[in-house]
C-alpha positions as CSV (number, residue, x, y, z in Angstrom):
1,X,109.4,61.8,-37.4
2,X,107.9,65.2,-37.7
3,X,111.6,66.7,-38.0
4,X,111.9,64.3,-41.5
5,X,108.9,66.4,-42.7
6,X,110.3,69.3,-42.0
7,X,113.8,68.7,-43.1
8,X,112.3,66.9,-46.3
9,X,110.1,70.2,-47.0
10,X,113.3,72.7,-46.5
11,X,115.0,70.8,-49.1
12,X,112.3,70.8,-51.3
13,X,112.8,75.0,-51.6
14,X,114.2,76.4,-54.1
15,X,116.5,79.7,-54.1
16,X,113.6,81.4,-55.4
17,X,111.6,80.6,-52.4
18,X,114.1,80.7,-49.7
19,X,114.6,84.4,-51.2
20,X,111.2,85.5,-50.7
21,X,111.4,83.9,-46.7
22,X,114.6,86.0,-46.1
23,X,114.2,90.0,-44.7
24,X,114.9,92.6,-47.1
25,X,118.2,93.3,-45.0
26,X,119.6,90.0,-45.7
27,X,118.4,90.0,-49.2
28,X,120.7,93.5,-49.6
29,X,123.8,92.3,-47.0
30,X,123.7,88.9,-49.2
31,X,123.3,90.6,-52.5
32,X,126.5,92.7,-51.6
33,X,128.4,89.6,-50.8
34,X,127.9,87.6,-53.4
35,X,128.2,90.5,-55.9
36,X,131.5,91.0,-54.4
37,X,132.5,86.9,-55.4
38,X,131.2,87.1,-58.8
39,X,133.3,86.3,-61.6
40,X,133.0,87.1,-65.3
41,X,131.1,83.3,-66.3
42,X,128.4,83.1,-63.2
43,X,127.6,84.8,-59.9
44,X,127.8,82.7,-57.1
45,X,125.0,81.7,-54.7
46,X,125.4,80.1,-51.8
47,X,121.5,79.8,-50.9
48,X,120.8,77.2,-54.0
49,X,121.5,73.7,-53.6
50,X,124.4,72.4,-55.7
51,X,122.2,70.1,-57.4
52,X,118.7,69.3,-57.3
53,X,117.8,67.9,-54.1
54,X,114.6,65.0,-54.8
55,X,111.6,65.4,-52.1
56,X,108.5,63.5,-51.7
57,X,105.9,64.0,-54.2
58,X,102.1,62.2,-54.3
59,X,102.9,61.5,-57.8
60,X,106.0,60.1,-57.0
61,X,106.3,56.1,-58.5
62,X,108.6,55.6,-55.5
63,X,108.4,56.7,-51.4
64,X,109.4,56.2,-48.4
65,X,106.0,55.5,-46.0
66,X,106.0,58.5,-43.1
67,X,103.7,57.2,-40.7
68,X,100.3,55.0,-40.4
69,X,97.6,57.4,-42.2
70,X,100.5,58.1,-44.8
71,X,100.2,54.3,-45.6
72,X,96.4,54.2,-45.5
73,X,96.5,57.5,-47.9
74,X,99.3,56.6,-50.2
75,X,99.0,52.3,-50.3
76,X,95.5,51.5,-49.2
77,X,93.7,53.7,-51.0
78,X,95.9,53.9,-54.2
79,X,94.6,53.6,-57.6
80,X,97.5,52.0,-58.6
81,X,99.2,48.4,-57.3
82,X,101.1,48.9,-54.7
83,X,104.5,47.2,-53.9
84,X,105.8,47.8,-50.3
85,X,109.5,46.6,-49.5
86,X,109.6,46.1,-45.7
87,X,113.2,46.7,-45.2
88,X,116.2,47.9,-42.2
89,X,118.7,50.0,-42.7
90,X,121.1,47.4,-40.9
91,X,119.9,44.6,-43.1
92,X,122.6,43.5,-46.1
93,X,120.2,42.1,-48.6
94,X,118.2,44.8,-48.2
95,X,120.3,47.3,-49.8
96,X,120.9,45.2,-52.6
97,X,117.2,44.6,-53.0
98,X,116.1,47.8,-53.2
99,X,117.8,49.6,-56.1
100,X,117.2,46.6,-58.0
101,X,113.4,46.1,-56.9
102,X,113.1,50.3,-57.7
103,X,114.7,49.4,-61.4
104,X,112.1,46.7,-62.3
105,X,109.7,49.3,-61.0
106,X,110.6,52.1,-63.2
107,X,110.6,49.9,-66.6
108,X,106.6,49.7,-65.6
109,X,106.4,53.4,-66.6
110,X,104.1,54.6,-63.7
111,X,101.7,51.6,-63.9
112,X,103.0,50.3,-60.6
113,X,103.9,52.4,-57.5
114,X,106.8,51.4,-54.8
115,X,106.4,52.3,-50.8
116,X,109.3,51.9,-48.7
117,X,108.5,50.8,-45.2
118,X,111.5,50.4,-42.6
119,X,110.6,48.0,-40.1
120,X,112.7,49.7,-37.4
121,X,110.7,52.8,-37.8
122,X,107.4,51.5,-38.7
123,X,107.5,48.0,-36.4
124,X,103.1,48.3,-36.5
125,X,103.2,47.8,-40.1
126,X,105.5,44.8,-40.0
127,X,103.8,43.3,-37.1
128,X,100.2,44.3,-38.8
129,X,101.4,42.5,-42.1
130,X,102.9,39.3,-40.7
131,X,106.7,40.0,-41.3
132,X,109.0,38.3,-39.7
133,X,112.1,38.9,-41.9
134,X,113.3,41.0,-44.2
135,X,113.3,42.2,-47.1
136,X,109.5,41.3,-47.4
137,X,108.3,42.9,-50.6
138,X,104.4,42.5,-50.6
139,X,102.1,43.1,-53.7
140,X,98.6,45.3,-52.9
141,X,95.9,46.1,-55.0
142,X,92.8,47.9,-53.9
143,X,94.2,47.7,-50.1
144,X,94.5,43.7,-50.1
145,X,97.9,42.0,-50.0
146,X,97.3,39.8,-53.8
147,X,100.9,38.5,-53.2
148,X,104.6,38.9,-51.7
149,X,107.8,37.2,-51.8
150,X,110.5,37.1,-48.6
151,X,114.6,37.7,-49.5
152,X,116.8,38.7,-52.8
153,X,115.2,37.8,-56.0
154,X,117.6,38.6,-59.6
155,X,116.5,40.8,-62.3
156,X,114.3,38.4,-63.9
157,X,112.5,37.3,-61.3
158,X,111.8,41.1,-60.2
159,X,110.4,41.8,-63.5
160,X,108.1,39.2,-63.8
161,X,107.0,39.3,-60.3
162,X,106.2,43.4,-61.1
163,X,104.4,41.9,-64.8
164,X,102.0,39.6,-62.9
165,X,101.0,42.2,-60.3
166,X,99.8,44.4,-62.5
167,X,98.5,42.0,-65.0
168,X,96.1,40.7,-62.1
């Protein structure tokens, strides 16, 4: 687990910061090198990412829950409602659930917030919260479970189910 911090906070670096880690050396034996590859439109860099690289963020609508006080901290204690998909990475309807659970999500414009909990990882949480299948998808407010549904649900039914949690 602490190696997915890590690896989650290197990727979260940009070129600019990676540049200021590296030795002065470096900085002049890579300078030379990738002057020497540079063409008239762009100079290439082979320290930046390719694209932009997403990383956990507290403001983040959506997240993947790290460990038992992240939980507490992030879903207990949130200001916001809270909807935690208890989910496997081996699990079929899972993967169909989630981009479509994420979607009705979004359309709330940051009035509802989405934690991700993999019941292979985090078996506590699942036993602590009484799932027995997945995908669980439970509704909490203020730290209380206010409702929760078990299996696929379409569009519709996602969107209304996100509507009435945060109308309660």
């Amino acid at each position: 687990m602490a190696h997915r911090l890590l690896v989650r906070r290197i990727c979260s670096l940009s070129a600019k910061d990676i540049c200021r880690l590296r030795s002065p050396a470096a900085a002049v034996a890579s300078s030379s090198f990738s002057t020497s590859l540079q063409s008239s439109t762009a100079r290439v860099s082979f320290l930046s990412p390719p694209r932009s690289l997403p990383h956990a963020s507290r403001r983040e609508v959506s997240f993947n829950v790290q460990d038992n006080e992240d939980f507490t901290e992030r879903v207990i204690n949130s200001e916001l409602p809270v909807l935690v998909d208890f989910h496997a990475q081996w699990c079929g309807p899972c993967k169909i659930l989630g981009p479509r659970l994420e979607k009705a999500i979004a359309k709330q414009k940051g009035r509802v917030a989405m934690a991700k909990v993999d019941i292979d990882d985090h078996t506590d949480l699942a036993i602590e919260y009484g799932v027995s299948a997945v995908p669980t998808v439970l509704a909490m407010r203020g730290g209380d479970v206010v409702d929760h549904f078990v299996g696929i649900k379409d569009d519709d039914e996602l969107d209304s189910f996100v509507s009435k949690v945060i109308g309660q």
